[in-house]
Every structure is written in C-alpha cells, then in structure tokens.
NULUM-292666 format. One line per field, with one value per atom (N, C-alpha, C): residue number from 1; residue in three letters; atom name; y, z, x. Coordinates in Angstrom, 2 decimals, decimal comma. Atoms other than C-alpha are relative to their C-alpha. Layout:
<vexfis>
seq = (NUM/...)
type = (ALA/...)
atom = (CA/...)
north = (Y/...)
up = (Z/...)
east = (X/...)
</vexfis>
This chain:
<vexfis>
seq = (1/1/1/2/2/2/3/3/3/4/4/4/5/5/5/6/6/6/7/7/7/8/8/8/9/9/9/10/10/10/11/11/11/12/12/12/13/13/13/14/14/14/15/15/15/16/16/16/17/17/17/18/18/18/19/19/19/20/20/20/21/21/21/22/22/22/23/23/23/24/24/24/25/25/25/26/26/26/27/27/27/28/28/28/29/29/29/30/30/30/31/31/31/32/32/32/33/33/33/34/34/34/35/35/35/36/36/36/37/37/37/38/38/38/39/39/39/40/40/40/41/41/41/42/42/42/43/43/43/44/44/44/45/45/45/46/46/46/47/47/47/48/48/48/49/49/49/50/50/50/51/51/51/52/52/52/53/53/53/54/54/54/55/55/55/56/56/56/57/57/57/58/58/58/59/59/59/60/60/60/61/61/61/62/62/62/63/63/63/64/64/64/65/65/65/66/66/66/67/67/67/68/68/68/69/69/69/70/70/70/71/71/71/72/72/72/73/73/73/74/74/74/75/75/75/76/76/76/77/77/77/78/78/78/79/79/79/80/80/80/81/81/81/82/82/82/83/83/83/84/84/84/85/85/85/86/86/86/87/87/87/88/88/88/89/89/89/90/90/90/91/91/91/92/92/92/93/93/93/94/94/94/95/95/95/96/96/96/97/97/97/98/98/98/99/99/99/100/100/100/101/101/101/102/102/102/103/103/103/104/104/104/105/105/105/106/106/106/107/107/107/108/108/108/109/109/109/110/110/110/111/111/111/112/112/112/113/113/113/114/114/114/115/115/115/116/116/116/117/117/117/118/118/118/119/119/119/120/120/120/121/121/121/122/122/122/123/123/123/124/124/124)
type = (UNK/UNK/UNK/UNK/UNK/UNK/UNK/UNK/UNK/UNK/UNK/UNK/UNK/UNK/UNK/UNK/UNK/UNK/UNK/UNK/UNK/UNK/UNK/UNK/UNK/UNK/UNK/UNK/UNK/UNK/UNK/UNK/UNK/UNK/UNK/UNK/UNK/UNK/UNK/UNK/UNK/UNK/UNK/UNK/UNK/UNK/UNK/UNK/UNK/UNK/UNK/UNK/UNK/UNK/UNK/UNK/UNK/UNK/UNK/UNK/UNK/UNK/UNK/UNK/UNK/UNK/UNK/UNK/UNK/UNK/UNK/UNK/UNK/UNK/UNK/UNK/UNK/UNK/UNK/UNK/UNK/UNK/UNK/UNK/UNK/UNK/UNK/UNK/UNK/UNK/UNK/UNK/UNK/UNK/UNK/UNK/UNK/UNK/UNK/UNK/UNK/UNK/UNK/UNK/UNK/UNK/UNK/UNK/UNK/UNK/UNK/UNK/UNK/UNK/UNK/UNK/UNK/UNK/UNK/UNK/UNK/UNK/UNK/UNK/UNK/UNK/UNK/UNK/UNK/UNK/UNK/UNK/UNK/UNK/UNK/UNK/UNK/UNK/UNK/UNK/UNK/UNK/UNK/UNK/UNK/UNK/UNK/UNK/UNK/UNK/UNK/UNK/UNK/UNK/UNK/UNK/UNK/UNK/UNK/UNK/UNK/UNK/UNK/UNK/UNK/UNK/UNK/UNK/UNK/UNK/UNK/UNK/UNK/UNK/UNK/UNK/UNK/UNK/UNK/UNK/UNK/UNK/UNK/UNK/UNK/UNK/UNK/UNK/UNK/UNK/UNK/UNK/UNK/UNK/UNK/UNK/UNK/UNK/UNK/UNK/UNK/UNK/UNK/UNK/UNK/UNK/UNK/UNK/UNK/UNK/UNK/UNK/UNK/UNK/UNK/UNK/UNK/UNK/UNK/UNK/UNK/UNK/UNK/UNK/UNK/UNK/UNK/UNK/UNK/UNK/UNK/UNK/UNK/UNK/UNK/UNK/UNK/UNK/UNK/UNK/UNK/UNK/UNK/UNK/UNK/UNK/UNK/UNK/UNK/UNK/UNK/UNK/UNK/UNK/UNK/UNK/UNK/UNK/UNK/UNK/UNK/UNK/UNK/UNK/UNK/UNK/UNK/UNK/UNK/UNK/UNK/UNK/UNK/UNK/UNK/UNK/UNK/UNK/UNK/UNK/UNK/UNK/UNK/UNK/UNK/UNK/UNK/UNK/UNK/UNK/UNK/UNK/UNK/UNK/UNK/UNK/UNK/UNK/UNK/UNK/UNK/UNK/UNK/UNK/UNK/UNK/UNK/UNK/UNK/UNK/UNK/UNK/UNK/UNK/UNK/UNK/UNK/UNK/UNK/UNK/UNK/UNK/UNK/UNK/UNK/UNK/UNK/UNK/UNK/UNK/UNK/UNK/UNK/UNK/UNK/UNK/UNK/UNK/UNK/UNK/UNK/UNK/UNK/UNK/UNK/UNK/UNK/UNK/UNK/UNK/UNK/UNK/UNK/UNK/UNK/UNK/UNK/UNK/UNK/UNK/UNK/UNK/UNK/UNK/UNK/UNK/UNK/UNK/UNK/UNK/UNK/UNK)
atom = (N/CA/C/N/CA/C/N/CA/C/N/CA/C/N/CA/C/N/CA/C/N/CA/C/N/CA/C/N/CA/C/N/CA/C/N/CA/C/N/CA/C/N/CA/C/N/CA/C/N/CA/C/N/CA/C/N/CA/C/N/CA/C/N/CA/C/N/CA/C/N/CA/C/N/CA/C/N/CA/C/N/CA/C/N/CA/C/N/CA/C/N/CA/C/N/CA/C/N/CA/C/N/CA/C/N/CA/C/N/CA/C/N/CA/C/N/CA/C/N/CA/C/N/CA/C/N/CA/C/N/CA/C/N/CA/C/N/CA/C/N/CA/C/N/CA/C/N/CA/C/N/CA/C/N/CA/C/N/CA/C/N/CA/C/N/CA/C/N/CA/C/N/CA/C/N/CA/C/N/CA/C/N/CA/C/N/CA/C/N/CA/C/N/CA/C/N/CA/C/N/CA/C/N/CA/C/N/CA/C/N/CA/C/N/CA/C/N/CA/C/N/CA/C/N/CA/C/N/CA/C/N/CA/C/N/CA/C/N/CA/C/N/CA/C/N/CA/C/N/CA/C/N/CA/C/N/CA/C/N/CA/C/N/CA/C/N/CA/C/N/CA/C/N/CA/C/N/CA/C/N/CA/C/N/CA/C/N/CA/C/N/CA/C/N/CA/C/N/CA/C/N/CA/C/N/CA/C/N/CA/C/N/CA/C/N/CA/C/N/CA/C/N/CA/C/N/CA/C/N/CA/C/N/CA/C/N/CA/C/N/CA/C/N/CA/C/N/CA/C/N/CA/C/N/CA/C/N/CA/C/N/CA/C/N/CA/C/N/CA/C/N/CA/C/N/CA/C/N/CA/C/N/CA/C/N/CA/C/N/CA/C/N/CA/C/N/CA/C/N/CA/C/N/CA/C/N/CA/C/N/CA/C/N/CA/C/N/CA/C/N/CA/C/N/CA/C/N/CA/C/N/CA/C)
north = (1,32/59,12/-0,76/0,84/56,62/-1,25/1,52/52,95/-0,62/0,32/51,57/-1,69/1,62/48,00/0,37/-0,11/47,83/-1,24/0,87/45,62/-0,67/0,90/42,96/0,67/-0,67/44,88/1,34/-1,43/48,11/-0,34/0,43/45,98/0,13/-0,56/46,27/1,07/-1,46/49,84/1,12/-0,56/51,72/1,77/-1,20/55,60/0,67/-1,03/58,60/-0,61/-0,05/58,27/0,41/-0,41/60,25/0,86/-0,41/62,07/1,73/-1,33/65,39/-0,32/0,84/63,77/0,57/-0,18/64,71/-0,97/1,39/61,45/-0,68/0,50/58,45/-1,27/1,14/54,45/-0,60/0,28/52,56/-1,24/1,11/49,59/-0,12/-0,23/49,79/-1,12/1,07/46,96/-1,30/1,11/44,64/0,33/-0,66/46,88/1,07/-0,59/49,01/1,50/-1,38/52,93/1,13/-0,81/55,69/1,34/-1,45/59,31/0,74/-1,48/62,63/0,61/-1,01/64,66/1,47/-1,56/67,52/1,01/-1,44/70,97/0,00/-0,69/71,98/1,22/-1,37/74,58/-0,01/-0,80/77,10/-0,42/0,18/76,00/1,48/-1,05/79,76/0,56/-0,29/79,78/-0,57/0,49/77,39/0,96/-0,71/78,80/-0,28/0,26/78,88/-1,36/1,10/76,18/-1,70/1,21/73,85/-0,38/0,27/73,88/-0,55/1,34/72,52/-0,98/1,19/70,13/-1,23/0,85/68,99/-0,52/0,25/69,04/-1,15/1,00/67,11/-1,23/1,19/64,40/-0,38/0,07/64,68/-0,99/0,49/63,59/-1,36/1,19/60,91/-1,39/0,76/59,37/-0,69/0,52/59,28/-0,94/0,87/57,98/-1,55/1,30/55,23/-1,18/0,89/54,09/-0,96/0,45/53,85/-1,26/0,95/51,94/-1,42/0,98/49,54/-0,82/0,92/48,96/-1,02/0,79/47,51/-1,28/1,44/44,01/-0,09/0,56/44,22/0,95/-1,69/48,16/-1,02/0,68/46,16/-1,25/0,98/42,95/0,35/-0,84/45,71/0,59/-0,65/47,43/-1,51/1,46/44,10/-0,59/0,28/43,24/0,97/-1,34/46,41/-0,21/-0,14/46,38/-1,54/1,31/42,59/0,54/0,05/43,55/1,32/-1,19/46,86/-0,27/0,57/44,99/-1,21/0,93/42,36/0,77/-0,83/45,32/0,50/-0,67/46,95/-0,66/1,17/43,83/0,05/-0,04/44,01/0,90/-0,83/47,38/1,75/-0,94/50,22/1,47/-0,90/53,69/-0,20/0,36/51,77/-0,23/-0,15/50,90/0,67/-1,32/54,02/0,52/-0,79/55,42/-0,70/0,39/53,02/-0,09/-0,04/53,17/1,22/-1,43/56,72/0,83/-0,83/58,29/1,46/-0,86/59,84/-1,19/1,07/57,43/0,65/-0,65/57,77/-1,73/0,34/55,81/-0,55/-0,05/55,53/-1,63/1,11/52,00/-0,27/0,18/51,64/-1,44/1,38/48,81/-0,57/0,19/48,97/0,20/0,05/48,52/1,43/-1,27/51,65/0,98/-1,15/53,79/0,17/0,26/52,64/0,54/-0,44/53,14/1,85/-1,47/56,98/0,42/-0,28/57,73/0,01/0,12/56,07/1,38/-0,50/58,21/1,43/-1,11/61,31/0,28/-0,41/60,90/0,49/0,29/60,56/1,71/-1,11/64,01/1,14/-0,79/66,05/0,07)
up = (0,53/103,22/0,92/-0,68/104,00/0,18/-0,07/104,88/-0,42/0,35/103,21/-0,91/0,37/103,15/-1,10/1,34/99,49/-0,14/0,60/98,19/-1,12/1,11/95,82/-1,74/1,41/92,49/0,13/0,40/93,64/0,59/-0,16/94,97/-0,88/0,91/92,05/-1,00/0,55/91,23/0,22/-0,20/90,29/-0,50/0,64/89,59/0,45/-0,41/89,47/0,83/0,47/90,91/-1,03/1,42/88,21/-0,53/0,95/85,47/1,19/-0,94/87,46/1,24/-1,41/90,66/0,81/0,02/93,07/1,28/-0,56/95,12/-1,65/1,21/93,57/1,39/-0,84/94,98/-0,45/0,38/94,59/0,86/-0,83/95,99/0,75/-0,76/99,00/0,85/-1,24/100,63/-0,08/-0,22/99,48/0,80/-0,75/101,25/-1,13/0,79/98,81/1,10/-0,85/100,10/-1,17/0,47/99,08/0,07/-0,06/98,83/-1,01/1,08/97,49/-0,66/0,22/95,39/0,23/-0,98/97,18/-0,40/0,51/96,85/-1,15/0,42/94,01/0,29/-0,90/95,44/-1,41/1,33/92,78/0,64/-0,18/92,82/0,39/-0,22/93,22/1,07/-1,15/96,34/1,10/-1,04/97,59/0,45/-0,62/99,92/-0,58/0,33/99,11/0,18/-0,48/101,66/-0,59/0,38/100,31/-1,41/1,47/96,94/0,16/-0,28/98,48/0,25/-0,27/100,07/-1,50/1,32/96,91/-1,00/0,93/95,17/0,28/-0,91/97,55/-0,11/-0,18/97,65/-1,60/1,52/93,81/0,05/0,38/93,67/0,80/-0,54/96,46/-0,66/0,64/94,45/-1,27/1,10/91,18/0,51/-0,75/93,48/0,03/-0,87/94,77/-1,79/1,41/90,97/-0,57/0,97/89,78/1,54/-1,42/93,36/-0,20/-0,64/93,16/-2,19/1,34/89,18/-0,02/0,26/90,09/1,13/-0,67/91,19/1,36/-1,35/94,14/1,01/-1,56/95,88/0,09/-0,27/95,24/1,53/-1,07/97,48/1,71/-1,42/100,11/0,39/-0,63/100,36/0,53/-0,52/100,80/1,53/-0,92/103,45/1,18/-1,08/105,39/0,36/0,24/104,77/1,21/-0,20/106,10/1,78/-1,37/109,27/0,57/-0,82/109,52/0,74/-0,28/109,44/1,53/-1,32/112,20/1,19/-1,45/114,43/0,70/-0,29/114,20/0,35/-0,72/115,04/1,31/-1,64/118,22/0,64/-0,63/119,16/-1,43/0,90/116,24/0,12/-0,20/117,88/0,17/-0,45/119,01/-1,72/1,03/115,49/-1,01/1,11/113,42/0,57/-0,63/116,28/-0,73/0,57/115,09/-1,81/1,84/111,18/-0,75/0,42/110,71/1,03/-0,40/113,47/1,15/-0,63/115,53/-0,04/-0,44/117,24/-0,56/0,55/115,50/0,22/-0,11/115,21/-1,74/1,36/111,41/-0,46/0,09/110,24/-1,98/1,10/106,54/-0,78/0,69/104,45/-1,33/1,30/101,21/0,28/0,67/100,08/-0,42/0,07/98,14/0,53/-0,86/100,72/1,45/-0,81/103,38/-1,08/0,23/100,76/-0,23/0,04/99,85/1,12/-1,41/103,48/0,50/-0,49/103,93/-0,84/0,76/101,02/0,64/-0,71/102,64/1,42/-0,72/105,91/-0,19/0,30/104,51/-0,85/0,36/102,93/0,97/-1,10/105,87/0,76)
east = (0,19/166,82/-0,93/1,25/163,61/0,55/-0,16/164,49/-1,82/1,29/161,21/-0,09/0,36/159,39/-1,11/0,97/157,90/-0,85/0,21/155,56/0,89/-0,59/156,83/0,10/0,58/155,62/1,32/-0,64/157,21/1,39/-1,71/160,83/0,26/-0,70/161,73/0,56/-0,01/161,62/1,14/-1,35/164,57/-0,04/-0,13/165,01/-1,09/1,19/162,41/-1,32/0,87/159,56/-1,45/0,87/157,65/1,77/-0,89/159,43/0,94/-0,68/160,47/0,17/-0,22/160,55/1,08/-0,81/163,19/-0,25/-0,17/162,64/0,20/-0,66/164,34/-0,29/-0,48/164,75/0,93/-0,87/167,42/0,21/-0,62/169,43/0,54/-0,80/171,80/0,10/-0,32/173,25/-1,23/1,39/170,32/-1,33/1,55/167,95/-0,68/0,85/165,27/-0,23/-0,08/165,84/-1,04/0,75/163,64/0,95/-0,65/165,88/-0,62/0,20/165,70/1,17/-1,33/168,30/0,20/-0,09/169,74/-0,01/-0,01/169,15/1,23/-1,41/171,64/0,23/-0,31/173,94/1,17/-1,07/176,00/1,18/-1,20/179,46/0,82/-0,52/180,47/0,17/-0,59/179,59/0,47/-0,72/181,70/1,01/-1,49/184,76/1,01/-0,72/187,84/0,83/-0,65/188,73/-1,14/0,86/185,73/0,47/-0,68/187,19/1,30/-1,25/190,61/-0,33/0,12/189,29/-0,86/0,54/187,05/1,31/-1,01/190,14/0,74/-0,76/192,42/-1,23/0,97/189,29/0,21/0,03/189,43/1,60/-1,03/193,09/-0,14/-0,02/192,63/-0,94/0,63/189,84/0,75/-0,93/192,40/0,86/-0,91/195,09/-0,39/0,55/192,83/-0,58/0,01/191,81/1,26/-1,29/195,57/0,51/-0,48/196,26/-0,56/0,80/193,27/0,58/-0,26/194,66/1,32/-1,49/198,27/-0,23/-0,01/198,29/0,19/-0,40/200,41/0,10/0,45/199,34/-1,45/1,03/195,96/0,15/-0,30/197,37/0,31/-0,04/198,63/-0,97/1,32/195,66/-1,28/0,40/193,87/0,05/-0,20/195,75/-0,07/0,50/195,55/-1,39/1,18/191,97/-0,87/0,20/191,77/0,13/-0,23/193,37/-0,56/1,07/191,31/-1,22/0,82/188,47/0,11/-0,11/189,64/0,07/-0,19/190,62/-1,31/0,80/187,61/-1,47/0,79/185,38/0,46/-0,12/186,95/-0,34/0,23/187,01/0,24/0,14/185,87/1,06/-0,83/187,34/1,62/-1,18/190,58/0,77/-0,25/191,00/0,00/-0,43/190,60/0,84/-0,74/192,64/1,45/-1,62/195,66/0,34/-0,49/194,79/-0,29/0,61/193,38/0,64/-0,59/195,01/-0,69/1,40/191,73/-1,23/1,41/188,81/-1,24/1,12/185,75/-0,97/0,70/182,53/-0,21/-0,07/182,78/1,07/-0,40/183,12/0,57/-0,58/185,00/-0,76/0,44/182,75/0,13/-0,36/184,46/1,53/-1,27/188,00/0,10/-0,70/187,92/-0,45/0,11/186,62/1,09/-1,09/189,03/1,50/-1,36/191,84/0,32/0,40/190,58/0,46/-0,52/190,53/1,26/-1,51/194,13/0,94/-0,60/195,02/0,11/0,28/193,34/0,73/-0,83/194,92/1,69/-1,21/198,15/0,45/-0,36/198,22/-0,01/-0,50/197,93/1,42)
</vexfis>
C-alpha cells in the first residue's frame, strides 16, 4: 500500500484504476491510499491449521455482529472499549497486556475490531 498526495481532480477517485487494473484507491481514515489486490492464492492450499483459524475468525466475526446487535452486550462492549482506549493512551503494551493478555504494539481503532479480538482471545 502507497500513502499518496493526489491532485484535487484525481481526490476524488474511487476503485480501478483502468478496467483490469490490479491497483485500486480508496478512502482510509480521510487519507486517499493507492493499493493493489493480492495475489489470489487457491484455497486448497491452505493448511489444515489455516483453515481453523479462518474458521474460528469466521465465528468471532458472527459473534461480534449478534453482540454489536443487542442493546446492552453493545453498552458493555462500549464501555470496555472506552476504558481500553484510556489505558492505552497512557501506556499501549501495558494495556493489551491487561485486556488481551500479551503486550503488543497493535493499537485497536474500532469498536468492532477490539470486540473480534476480545472474542478471539477468549476462545483459546
């Protein structure tokens, strides 16, 4: 992925650049990114263990839909989320260490990626 300053004409340019293209731009965060789409790789030859884990990610993603639909797992995740975020303004590794369970460098900037993750730790 390119971080790229466009002219005004081409800020606003979304999708292929030509018809077969396998660059694309898009939006991210209010910044205008230039990427490519990745090699496709045959599903056959994933491993056995890459297909659990796709799976297990698969269910945490369902999980995290039916979670973010009920009023008041929504209000708890919220608040988790609230005070993830406060921890990790202070001190990032110290705080995945107490809400993930392992210091990392990896900062959570969405609701439902923080709740996925919670979901994901939580099945091990």
């Amino acid at each position: 992925m390119a971080k790229a300053e466009l002219d005004i004409l081409l800020d606003k340019m979304r999708g292929r650049i030509t018809g077969k293209s396998k660059f694309y731009t898009t939006n991210r965060y209010g910044r205008t990114v230039i990427s490519n789409y990745p090699l496709e790789r045959d599903p056959k030859s994933y491993t056995e263990h890459q297909r659990e884990l796709n799976a297990l990610f698969t269910q945490a993603v369902k999980q995290c839909k039916l979670e973010m639909q009920d009023p008041d797992r929504l209000a708890y995740w919220q608040d988790r989320y609230a005070a993830y975020k406060q921890a990790a303004n202070k001190n990032l590794p110290k705080a995945n260490t107490e809400f993930f369970g392992a210091p990392s460098d990896k900062y959570y900037s969405t609701l439902r990626g923080f709740i996925i993750a919670q979901l994901r730790k939580e099945e091990f």
